[in-house]
C-alpha positions, 0 to 999 in steps of 0.5 A: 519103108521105114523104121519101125524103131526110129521112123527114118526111111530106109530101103524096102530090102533092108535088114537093119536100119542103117540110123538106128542099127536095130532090125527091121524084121517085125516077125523077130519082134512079133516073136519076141514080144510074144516069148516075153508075154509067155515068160512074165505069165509063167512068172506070174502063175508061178508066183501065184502058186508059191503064195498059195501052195504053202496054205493048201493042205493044210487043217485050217484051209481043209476045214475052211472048205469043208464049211463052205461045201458042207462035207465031212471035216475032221475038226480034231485029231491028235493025241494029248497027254494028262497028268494025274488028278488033273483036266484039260479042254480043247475047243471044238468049233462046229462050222456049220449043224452036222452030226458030231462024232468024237472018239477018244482012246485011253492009249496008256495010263488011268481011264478018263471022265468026258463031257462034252459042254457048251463054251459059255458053260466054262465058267460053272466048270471052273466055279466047280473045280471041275468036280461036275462035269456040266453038259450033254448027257449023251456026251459024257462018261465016267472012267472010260477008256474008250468012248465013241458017240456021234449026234447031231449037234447045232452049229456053235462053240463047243469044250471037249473035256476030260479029266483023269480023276485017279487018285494020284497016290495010285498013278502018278504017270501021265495018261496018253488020250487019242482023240478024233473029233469028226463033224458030218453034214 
């Protein structure tokens, strides 16, 4: 017989070669190339579920995979605080063409003006100094307090506009808006 580490010859029986002093025994190897094999693919899909893991969950990779299987995604979710006499936009980007569904809760202060506008429409908002709310007609009210609407919009870039109109002399606190914005296939 011979080594299987060395090559040399040794006897048929023996245990560990008496050239090299390492086994002989090719089972112990077999097994112990196999543990190794085992322990590196652990390794490997630990690793692999440690980059991954931090990114699952969360709202950019749901919204990702809901565009990618057309299903149900909640675009935006989240509660903003505005001042009196004053506007904000938050961005709403449909994915993909679905049924639109926004909410939006006056939590406490003034009620709000909400329009719904195209982004390229920003700058006639703006020219305007926000007097005239441009855009969708059946996305939009005047000093609500509570708003639901849900149509079906083309898939595209959108603004979510509120303004709190009050007269500043009348309300100076802050206005607290829940808002919801769901799109549907």
């Amino acid at each position: 017989m011979n080594c299987p580490h060395c090559s040399k010859v040794i006897p048929d029986d023996a245990k560990v070669c008496h050239h090299c002093c390492r086994s002989c025994d090719t089972k112990i190897h077999t097994r112990l190339r196999s543990a190794f094999y085992v322990a590196g693919l652990f390794v490997f899909l630990l690793a692999a579920y440690l980059a991954i893991r931090p990114n699952s969950g969360t709202p950019q990779t749901n919204v990702v995979m809901a565009s990618a299987v057309h299903t149900s995604v909640v675009l935006k979710d989240e509660t903003q605080t505005l001042r009196s006499k004053s506007w904000r936009s938050i961005p709403i980007d449909t994915l993909y063409s679905g049924n639109l569904a926004i909410d939006i809760h006056v939590l406490r202060g003034n009620p709000l003006d909400v329009a719904l506008i195209p982004l390229d429409q920003m700058d006639k908002l703006r020219s305007s100094g926000s007097k005239d709310l441009p855009g969708d007609p059946n996305f939009s009210a005047v000093k609500t307090a509570a708003f639901h609407h849900s149509q079906a919009m083309p898939q595209g870039n959108y603004l979510l506009v509120f303004r709190d109109a009050s007269l500043g002399i009348l309300s100076t606190s802050p206005t607290n808006v829940a808002i919801k914005v769901t799109l549907n296939p």
